[in-house]
C-alpha positions in Angstrom: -22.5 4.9 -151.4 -20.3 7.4 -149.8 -17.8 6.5 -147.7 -18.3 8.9 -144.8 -21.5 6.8 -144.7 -20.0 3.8 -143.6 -18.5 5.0 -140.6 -20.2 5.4 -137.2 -23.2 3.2 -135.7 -26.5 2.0 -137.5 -29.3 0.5 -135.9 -31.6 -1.7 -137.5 -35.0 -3.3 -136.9 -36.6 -6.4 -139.0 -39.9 -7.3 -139.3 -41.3 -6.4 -135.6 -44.7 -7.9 -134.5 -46.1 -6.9 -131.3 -49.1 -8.5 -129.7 -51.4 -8.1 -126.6 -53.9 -9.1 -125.3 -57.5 -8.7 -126.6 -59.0 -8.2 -123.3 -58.3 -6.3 -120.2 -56.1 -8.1 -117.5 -54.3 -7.9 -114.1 -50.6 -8.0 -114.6 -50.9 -9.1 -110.9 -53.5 -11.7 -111.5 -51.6 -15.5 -111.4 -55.0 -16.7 -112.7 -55.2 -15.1 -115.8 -52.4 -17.2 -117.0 -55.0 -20.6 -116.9 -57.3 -18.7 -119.5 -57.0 -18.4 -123.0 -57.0 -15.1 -124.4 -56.8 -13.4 -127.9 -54.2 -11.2 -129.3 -54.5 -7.7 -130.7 -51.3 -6.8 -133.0 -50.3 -3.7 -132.3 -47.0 -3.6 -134.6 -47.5 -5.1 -138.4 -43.7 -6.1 -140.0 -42.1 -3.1 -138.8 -38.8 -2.2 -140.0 -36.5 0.5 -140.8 -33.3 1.9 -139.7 -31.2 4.8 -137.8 -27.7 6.2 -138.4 -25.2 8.1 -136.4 -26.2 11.8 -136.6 -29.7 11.2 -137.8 -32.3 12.7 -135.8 -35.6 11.0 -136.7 -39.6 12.2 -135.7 -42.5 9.1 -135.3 -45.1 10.9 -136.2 -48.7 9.4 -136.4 -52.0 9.8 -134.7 -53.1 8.3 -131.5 -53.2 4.8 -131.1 -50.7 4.8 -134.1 -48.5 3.0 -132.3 -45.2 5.5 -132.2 -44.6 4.5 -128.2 -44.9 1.2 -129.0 -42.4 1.3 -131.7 -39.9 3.6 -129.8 -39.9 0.4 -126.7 -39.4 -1.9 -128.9 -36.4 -0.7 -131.4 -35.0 0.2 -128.1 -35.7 -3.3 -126.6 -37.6 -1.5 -123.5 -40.6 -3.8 -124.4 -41.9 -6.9 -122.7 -44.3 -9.1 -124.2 -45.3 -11.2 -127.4 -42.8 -9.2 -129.5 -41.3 -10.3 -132.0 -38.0 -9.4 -135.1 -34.7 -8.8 -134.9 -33.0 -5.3 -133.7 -28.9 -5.2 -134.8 -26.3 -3.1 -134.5 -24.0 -2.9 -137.7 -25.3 -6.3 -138.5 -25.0 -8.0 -135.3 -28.0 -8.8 -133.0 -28.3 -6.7 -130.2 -29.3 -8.2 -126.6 -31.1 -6.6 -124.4 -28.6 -5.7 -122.0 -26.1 -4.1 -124.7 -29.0 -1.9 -125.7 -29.8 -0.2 -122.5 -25.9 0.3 -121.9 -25.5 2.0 -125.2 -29.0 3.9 -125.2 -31.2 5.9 -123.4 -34.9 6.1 -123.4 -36.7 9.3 -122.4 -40.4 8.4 -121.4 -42.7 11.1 -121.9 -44.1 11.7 -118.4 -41.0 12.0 -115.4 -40.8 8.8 -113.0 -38.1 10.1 -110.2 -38.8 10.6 -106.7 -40.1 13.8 -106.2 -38.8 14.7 -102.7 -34.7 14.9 -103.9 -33.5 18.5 -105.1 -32.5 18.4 -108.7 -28.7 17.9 -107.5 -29.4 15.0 -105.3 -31.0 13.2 -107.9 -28.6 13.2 -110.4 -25.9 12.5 -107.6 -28.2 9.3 -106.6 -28.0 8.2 -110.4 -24.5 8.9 -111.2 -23.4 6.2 -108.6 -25.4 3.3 -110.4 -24.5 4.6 -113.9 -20.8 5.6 -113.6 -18.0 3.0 -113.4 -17.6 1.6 -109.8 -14.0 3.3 -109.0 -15.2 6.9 -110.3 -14.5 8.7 -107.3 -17.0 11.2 -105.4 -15.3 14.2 -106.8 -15.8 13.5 -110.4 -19.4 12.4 -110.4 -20.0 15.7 -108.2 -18.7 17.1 -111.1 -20.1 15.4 -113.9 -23.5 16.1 -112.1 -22.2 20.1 -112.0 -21.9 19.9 -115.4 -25.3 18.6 -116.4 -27.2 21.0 -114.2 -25.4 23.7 -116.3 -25.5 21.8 -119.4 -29.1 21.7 -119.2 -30.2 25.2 -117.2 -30.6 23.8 -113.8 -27.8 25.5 -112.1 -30.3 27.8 -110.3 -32.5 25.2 -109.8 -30.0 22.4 -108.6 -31.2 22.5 -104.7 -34.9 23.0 -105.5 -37.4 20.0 -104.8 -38.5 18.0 -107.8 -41.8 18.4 -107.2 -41.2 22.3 -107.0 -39.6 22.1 -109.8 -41.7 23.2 -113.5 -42.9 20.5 -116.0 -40.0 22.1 -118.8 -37.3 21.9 -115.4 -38.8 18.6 -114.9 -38.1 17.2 -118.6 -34.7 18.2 -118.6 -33.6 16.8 -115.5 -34.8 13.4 -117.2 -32.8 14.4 -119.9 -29.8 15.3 -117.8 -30.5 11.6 -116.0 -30.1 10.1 -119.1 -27.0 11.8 -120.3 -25.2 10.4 -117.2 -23.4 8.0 -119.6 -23.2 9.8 -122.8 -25.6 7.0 -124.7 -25.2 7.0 -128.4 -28.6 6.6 -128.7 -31.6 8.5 -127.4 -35.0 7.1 -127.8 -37.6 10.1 -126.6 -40.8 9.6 -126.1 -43.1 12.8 -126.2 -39.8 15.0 -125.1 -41.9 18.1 -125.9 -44.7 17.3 -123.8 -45.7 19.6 -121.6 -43.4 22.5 -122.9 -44.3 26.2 -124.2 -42.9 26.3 -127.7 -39.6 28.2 -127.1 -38.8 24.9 -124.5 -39.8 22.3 -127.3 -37.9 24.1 -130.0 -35.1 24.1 -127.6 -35.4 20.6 -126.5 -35.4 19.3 -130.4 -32.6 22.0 -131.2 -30.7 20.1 -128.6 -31.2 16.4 -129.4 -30.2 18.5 -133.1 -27.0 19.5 -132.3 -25.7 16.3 -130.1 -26.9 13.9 -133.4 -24.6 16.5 -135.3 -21.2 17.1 -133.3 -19.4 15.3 -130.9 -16.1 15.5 -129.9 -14.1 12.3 -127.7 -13.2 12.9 -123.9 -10.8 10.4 -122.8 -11.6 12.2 -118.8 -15.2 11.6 -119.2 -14.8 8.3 -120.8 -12.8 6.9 -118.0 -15.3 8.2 -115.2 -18.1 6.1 -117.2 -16.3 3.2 -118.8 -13.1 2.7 -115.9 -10.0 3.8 -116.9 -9.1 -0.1 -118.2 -11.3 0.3 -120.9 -9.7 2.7 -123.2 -5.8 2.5 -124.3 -5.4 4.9 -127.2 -2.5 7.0 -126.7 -4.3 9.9 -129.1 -7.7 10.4 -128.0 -8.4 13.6 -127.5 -8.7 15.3 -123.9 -10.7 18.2 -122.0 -10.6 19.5 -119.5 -14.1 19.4 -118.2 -16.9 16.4 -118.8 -20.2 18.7 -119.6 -22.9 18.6 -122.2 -22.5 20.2 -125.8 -25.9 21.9 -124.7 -27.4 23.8 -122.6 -31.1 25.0 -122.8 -31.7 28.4 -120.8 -34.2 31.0 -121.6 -31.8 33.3 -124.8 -32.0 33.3 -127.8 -32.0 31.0 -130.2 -28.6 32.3 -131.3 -27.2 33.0 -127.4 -28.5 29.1 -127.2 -26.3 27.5 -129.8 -23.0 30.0 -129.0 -23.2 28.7 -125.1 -23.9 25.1 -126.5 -20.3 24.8 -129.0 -18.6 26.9 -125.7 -19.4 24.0 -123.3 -16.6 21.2 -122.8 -18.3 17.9 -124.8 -18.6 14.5 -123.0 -17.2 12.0 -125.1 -17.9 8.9 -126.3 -16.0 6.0 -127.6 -15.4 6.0 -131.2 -13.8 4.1 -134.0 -13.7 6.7 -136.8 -9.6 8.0 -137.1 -10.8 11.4 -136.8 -12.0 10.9 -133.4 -15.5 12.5 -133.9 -18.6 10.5 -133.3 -21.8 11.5 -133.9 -25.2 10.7 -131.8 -28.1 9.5 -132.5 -32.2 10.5 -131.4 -35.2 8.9 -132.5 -38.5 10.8 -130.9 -42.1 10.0 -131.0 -43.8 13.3 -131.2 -47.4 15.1 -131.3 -47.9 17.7 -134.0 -44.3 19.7 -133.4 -44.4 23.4 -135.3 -42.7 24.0 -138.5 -39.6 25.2 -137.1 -39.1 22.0 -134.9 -40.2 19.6 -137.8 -37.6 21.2 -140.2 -35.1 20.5 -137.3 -35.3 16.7 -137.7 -33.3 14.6 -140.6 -35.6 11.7 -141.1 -39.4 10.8 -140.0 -41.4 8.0 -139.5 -45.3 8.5 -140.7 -46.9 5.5 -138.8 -50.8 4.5 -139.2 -52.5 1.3 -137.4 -49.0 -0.1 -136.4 -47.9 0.0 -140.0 -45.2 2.6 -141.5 -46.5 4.9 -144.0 -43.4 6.2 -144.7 -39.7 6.2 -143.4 -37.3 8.9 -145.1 -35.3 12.0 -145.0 -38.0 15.0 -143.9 -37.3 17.2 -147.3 -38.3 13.8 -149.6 -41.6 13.6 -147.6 -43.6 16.1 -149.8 -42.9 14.3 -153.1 -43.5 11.2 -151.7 -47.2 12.3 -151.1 -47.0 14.3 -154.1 -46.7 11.5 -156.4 -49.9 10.2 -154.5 -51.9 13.0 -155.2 -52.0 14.6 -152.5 -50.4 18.3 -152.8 -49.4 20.2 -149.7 -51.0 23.4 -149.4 -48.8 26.6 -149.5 -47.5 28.1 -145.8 -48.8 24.8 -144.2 -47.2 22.9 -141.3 -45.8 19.6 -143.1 -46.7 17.7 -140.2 -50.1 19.3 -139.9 -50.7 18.2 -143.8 -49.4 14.4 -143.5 -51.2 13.9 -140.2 -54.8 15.1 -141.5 -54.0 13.1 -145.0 -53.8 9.9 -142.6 -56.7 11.2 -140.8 -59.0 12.4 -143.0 -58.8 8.9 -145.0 -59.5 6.4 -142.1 -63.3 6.4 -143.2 -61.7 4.5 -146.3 -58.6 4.0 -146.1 -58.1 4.8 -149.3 -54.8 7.3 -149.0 -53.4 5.2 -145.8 -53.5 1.8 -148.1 -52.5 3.9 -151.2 -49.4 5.5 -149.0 -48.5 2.3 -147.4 -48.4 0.6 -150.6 -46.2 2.6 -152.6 -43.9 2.6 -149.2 -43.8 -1.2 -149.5 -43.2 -1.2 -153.0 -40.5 1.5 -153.3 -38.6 -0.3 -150.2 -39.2 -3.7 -150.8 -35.6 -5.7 -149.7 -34.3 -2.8 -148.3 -33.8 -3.6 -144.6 -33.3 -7.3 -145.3 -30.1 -6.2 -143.6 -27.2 -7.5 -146.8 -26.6 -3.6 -147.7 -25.5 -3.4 -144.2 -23.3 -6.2 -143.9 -20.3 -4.3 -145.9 -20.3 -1.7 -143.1 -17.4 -2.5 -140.8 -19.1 -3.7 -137.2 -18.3 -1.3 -134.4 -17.0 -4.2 -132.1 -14.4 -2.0 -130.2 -17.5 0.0 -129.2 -19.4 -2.7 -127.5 -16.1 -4.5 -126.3 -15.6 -1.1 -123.9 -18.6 -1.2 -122.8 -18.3 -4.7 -121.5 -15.7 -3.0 -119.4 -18.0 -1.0 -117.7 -18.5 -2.3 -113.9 -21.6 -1.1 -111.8 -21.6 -1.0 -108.2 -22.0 -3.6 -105.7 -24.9 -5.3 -104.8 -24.5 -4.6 -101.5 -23.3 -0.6 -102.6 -27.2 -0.7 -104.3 -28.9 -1.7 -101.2 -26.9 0.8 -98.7 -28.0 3.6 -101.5 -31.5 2.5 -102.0 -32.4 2.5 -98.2 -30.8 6.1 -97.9 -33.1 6.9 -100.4 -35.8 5.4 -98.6 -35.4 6.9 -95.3 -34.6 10.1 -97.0 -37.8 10.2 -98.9 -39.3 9.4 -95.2 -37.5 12.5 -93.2 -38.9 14.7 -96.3 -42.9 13.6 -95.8 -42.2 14.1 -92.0 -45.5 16.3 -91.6 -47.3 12.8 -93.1 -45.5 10.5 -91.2 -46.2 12.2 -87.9 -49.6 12.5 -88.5 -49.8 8.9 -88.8 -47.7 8.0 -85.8 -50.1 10.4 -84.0 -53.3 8.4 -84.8 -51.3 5.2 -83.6 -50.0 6.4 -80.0 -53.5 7.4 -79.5 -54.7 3.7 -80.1 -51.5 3.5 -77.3 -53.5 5.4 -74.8 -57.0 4.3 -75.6 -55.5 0.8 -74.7 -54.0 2.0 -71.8 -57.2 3.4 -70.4 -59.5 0.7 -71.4 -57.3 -2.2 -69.7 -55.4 0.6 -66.4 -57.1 -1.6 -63.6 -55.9 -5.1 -65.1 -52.7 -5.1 -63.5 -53.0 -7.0 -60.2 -53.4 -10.8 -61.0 -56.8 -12.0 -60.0 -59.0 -14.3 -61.3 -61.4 -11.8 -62.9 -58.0 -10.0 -64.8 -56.7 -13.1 -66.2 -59.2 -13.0 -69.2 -58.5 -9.1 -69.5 -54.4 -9.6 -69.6 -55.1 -12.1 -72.3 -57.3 -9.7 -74.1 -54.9 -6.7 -73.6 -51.6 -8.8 -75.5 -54.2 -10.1 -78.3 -54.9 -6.4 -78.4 -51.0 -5.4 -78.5 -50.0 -8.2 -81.1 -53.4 -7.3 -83.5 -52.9 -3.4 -83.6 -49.2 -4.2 -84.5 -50.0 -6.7 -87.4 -52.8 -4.4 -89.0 -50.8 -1.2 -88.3 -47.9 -2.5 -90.2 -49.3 -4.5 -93.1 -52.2 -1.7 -93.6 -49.8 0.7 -93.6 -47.7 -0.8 -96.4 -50.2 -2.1 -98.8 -49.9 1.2 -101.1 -45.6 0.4 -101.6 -45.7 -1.4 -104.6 -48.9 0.1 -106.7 -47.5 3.5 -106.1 -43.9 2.5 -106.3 -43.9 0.3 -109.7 -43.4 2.9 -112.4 -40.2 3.6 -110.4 -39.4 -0.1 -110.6 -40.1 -1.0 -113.4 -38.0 2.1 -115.3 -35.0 2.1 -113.4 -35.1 -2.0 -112.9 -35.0 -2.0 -116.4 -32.5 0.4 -117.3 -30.6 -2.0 -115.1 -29.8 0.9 -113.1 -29.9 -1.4 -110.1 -31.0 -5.0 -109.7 -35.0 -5.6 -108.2 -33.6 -8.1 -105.8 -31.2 -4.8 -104.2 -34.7 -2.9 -104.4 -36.3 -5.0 -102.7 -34.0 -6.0 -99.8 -33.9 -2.3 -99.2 -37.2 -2.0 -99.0 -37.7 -4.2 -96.3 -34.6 -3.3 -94.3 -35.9 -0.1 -94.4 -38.9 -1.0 -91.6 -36.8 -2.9 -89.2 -35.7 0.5 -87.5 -39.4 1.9 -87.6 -40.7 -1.6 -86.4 -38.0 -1.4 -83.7 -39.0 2.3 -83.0 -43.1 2.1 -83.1 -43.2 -1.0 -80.9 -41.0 -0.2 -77.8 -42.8 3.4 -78.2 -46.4 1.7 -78.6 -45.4 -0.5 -75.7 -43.8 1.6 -73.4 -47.4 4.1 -73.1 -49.4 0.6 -72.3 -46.8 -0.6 -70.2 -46.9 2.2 -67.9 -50.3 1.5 -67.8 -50.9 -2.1 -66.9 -47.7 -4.3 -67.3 -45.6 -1.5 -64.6 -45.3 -4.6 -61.8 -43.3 -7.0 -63.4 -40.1 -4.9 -64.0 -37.8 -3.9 -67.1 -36.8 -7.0 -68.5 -40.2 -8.2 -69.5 -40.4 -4.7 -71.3 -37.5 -5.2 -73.0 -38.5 -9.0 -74.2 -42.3 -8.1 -74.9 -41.1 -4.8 -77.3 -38.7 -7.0 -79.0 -41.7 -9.7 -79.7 -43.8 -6.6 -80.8 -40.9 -5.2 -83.0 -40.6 -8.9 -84.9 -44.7 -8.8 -85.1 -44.5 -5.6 -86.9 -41.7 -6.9 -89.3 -43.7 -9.8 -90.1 -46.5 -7.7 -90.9 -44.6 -5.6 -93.4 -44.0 -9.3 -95.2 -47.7 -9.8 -94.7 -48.7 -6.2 -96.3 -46.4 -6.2 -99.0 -47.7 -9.7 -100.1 -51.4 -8.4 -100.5 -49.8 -4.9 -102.3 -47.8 -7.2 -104.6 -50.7 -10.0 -105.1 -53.3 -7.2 -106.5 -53.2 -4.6 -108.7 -54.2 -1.6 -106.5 -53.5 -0.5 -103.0 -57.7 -0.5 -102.4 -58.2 -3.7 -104.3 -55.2 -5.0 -101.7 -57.4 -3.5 -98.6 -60.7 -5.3 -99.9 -59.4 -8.6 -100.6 -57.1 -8.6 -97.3 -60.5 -8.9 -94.9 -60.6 -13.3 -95.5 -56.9 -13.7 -95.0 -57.1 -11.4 -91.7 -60.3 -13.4 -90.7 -58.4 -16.8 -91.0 -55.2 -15.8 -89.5 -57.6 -14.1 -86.9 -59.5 -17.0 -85.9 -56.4 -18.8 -85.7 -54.5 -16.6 -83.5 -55.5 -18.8 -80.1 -58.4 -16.0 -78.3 -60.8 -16.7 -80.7 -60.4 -20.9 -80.6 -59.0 -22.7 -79.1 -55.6 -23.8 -80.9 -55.9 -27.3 -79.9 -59.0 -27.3 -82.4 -56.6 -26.3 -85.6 -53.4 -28.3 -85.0 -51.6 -27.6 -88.1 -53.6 -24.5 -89.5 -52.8 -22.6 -86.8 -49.3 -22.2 -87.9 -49.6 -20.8 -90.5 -51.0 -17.5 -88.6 -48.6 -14.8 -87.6 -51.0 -13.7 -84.9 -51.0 -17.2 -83.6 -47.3 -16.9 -83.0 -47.2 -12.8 -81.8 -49.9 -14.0 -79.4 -48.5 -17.1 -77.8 -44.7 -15.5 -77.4 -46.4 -12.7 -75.5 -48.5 -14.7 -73.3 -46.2 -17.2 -72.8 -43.5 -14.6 -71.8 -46.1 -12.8 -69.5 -47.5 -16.2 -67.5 -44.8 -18.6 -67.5 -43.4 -17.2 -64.3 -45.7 -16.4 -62.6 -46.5 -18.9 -59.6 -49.6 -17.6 -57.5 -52.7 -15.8 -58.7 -55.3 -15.1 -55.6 -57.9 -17.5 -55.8 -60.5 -16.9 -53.0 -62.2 -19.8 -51.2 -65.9 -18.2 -52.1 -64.8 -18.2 -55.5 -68.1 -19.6 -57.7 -65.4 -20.4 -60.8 -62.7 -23.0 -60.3 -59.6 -21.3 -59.9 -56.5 -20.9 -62.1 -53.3 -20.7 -59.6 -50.5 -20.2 -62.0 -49.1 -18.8 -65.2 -48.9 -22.2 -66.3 -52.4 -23.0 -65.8 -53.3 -19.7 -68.0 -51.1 -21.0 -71.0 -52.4 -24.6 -70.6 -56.1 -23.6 -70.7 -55.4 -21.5 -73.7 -53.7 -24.5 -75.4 -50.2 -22.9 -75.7 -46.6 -24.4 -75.8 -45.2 -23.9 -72.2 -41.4 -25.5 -73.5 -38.5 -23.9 -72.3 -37.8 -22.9 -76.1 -41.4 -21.4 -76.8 -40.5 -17.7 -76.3 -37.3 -18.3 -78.8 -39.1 -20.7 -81.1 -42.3 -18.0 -81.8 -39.8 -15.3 -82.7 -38.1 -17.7 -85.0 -41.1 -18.7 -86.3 -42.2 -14.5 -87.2 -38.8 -14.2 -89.0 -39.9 -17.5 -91.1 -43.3 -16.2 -92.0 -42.0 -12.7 -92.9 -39.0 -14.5 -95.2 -41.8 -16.5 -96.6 -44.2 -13.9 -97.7 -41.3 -11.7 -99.0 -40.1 -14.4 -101.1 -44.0 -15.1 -102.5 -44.2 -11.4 -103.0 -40.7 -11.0 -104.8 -41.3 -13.4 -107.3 -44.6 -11.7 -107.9 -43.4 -8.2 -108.7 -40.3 -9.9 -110.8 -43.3 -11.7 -112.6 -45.3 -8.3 -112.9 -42.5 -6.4 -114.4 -41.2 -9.2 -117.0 -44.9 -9.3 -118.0 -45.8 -5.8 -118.6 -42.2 -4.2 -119.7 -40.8 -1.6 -118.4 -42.8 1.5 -120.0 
């Protein structure tokens, strides 16, 4: 073996099996875990292997399998899976793999509302070392909009953005930290030819040369984690690449022009070499010749794994000659198809395959290369931000994305002021306290605490069905932690909650409650306020609990029923002693009317009066069968904050369950 082969990085993978279900299921669904179910195999004793500066195509036909094979060499794949993947002989866990690799999914999962620059700005502060400072990953995300053609583009919308602009900003995303490996799914897709070419020409020349930047290094790893005195320094931190709309020519000149981001390397000559592995769907000629190695896959099984030139004789010696001035990949994807009638040439192909390679990933010719530990121990180096850091980012993210579909959100605060002034209307003439009122106060706070609840958990029952390809990539990127997510997600309602309920209130209160002075506006908004963050808690437990935001709707009508019936109008509460608390309406509803009634100490009772009289506030909450302790007010709001913490723990550990169930792609 040569001996420039034994330098750089290989990644192997032994013997993978991957399995799912026979039939469909919820991921959502806790039931499905009490039935038995069969297993399809998707993936049948896969293995093979990728070097440093080896640019490798999956090609196969749909259903092959090539996605499924990309997730799981680059351990992006949850489920029944199993075999080994190593690096230079040495098992790789999951966590290593995503810091040393990237994987580019075929369609673009970003949020749509940040310009080009703020996104990669957003990223570079969870994937850059904790004490790189603002400057540099303003920088670094300068260089990548150049690197990749963007520059014009940097302060455009995503979602104005083109579906070519689109796929390399994800690839910009994911050259952040200069992986050494690139797993691409589809990167073509979507592309007019002289994109794709450029695209694969790209991933070409980045598995091929790569020089060492100590600068860049230190703004990804920390500046602890590299010591050598002779590493090699530039002066900028870009991209060896840049794809713009020249010539092939102009496109390779600007490319070897750029400054390189380095990587960490143990070779003395302080060059280190990439490495891409794509799945791809019948690529031209011209990008097919640009790949070193492919990967013919048929019914989960490889066909054939080799360099691209030995391809031909391999199916040559099969019998099956390639016709003059034909695609290659055209030719060994309609051999594969043509034969799955029979499977005569896919059984033939895969035997010889088997036969020719049989012991030659069992992993013992790899065990003379020397193991890359300096690599790995670098990257253990690398220190992400703060939890806390994650959660300040992710809710100014949130309320971003908020301030950008303005035009929606006012629409929708619109429709909910005018429920504000129908209210108003209906219940003006309630406000002096007579016997025949007392019935329509109670009805107006019920009405107050009820538009609040289904306002707020209605309104959030799309978050995680739309949200969860988000999660589930950059969760498991690791690019932050789900729990950070998720805390910022809720945090971001409290100020709307605050905001929507004094502003609901404060049109009704004008209306009827006007009497009885400021303070019992300021005490009735904040009860509201904790009502609509309770909701949220409530909402987001139905969105997490199904599997679609109109499944969540449907299946929400006997939990609001219960919690209705419960909520001390509709019964008496005295009738469900325990039940009851176990409804956030019931506790919205007494806090309000206890904090309307309990001081109030006359209500006109005439003497002609054909009803027995209630005289007091107290009398109101007594008939009704609510607390009247000093500690009720306190004790309800208490109580919201326990129901909300409750349902947002349920509903975390149901999304966490979701995404370790069905992976991350």
């Amino acid at each position: 073996m040569p001996a420039e082969e034994h330098d750089g990085l290989c990644l192997e993978w032994k013997q993978l099996n991957y399995y799912v279900p026979a039939q469909e299921q919820s991921n959502y669904s806790f039931w499905n875990e009490c039935r038995k179910r069969q297993e399809l195999r998707i993936l049948h004793d896969v293995s093979g292997h990728l070097k440093t500066g080896d640019l490798i195509a999956i090609l196969g036909g749909s259903g092959a399998g090539k996605t499924t094979l990309l997730a799981a060499i680059s351990q992006r794949l949850r489920g029944n899976l199993t075999g080994d993947v190593v690096l230079n002989g040495m098992a790789m866990e999951r966590h290593q793999m995503t810091r040393i690799s990237s994987f580019l999914p075929q369609f673009e999962i970003n949020v749509k509302t940040f310009t080009a620059y703020e996104h990669l700005y957003f990223m570079s502060h969870f994937k850059m070392h904790r004490r790189t400072t603002k400057a540099e990953k303003r920088q670094r995300v300068s260089d990548l909009l150049l690197a990749v053609g963007l520059r014009d583009s940097a302060h455009t919308r995503i979602q104005q953005l083109s579906g070519g602009e689109r796929k390399r900003l994800s690839l910009a995303e994911e050259l952040i930290t200069d992986p050494i490996f690139l797993f691409c799914d589809e990167p073509t897709t979507g592309l007019d030819s002289f994109s794709a070419y450029s695209v694969i020409k790209t991933l070409r020349h980045l598995c091929t040369r790569r020089r060492i930047a100590k600068h860049s290094l230190t703004q990804v790893y920390g500046e602890d984690s590299f010591s050598t005195p002779s590493e090699e320094s530039t002066s900028s931190n870009s991209i060896e690449m840049e794809i713009v709309d020249k010539s092939h020519e102009s496109l390779l000149q600007a490319m070897k022009e750029l400054p390189t981001l380095g990587v960490l390397n143990n070779s003395p000559n302080g060059t280190h070499k990439k490495a891409a592995i794509c799945s791809i769907h019948q690529p031209t000629s011209d990008i097919f010749e640009l790949f070193t190695h492919i990967i013919l896959m048929d019914g989960g099984r490889i066909i054939y794994q080799g360099r691209t030139e030995k391809a031909a004789k391999f199916f040559t010696d099969m019998g099956f000659t390639q016709p003059l001035n034909c695609n290659p990949a055209d030719f060994y994807l309609k051999t594969l198809a043509d034969s799955q009638g029979t499977g005569n040439a896919g059984e033939l192909l895969r035997a010889k395959y088997e036969h020719e390679t049989d012991g030659l990933y069992s992993g013992s010719w790899l065990l003379a290369r020397s193991y890359s530990g300096d690599y790995l121990k670098h990257l253990q180096n690398f220190k992400k931000i703060r939890w806390i850091y994650q959660v300040y980012l992710l809710i100014i993210r949130f309320m971003t994305e908020d301030l950008r579909n303005i035009k929606s959100g006012l629409i929708g605060f619109g429709f909910f002021m005018i429920t504000a002034v129908t209210l108003s209307l209906m219940y003006s003439g309630v406000g002096g306290l007579t016997q025949r009122t007392v019935q329509d106060v109670g009805g107006s706070i019920f009405m107050l605490s009820n538009e609040m609840i289904f306002t707020f958990s209605y309104g959030v029952t799309y978050i995680f069905p739309a949200a969860l390809p988000i999660i589930r990539r950059e969760v498991g990127e690791g690019t932050y932690s789900l729990s950070a997510y998720y805390v910022a997600l809720v945090l971001s309602f409290v100020p709307v909650a605050f905001f929507k309920g004094y502003v609901f209130l404060s049109v009704i209160y004008a209306s009827i409650y006007y009497t009885r002075g400021f303070l019992l506006y300021v005490t009735m908004g904040f009860l509201m306020s904790l009502s609509a963050i309770a909701a949220v808690g409530y909402g987001i437990f139905l969105s997490s609990l199904f599997e679609t935001d109109k499944m969540a709707s449907e299946c929400a009508a006997p939990f609001d029923l219960i919690f209705l019936i419960f909520g001390g109008t509709y019964m008496n509460v005295d009738s469900v002693p325990l039940l009851k608390y176990f409804s956030l309406f019931f506790y919205s509803n007494e806090a309000l009317m206890y904090n309307f009634w309990i001081d109030i100490d006359n209500i006109d009772c005439p003497v002609n009066e054909e009803h027995p009289c209630i005289k007091t506030g107290l009398e109101v909450l007594q008939q009704a069968s609510f607390r009247t302790a000093d500690y009720t007010y306190w004790m309800d709001c208490a109580s919201l904050l326990l129901v909300a913490l409750a349902f947002h723990i349920v509903s975390f550990m149901l999304v966490r369950r979701y995404i370790n169930r069905s992976g991350y792609y």
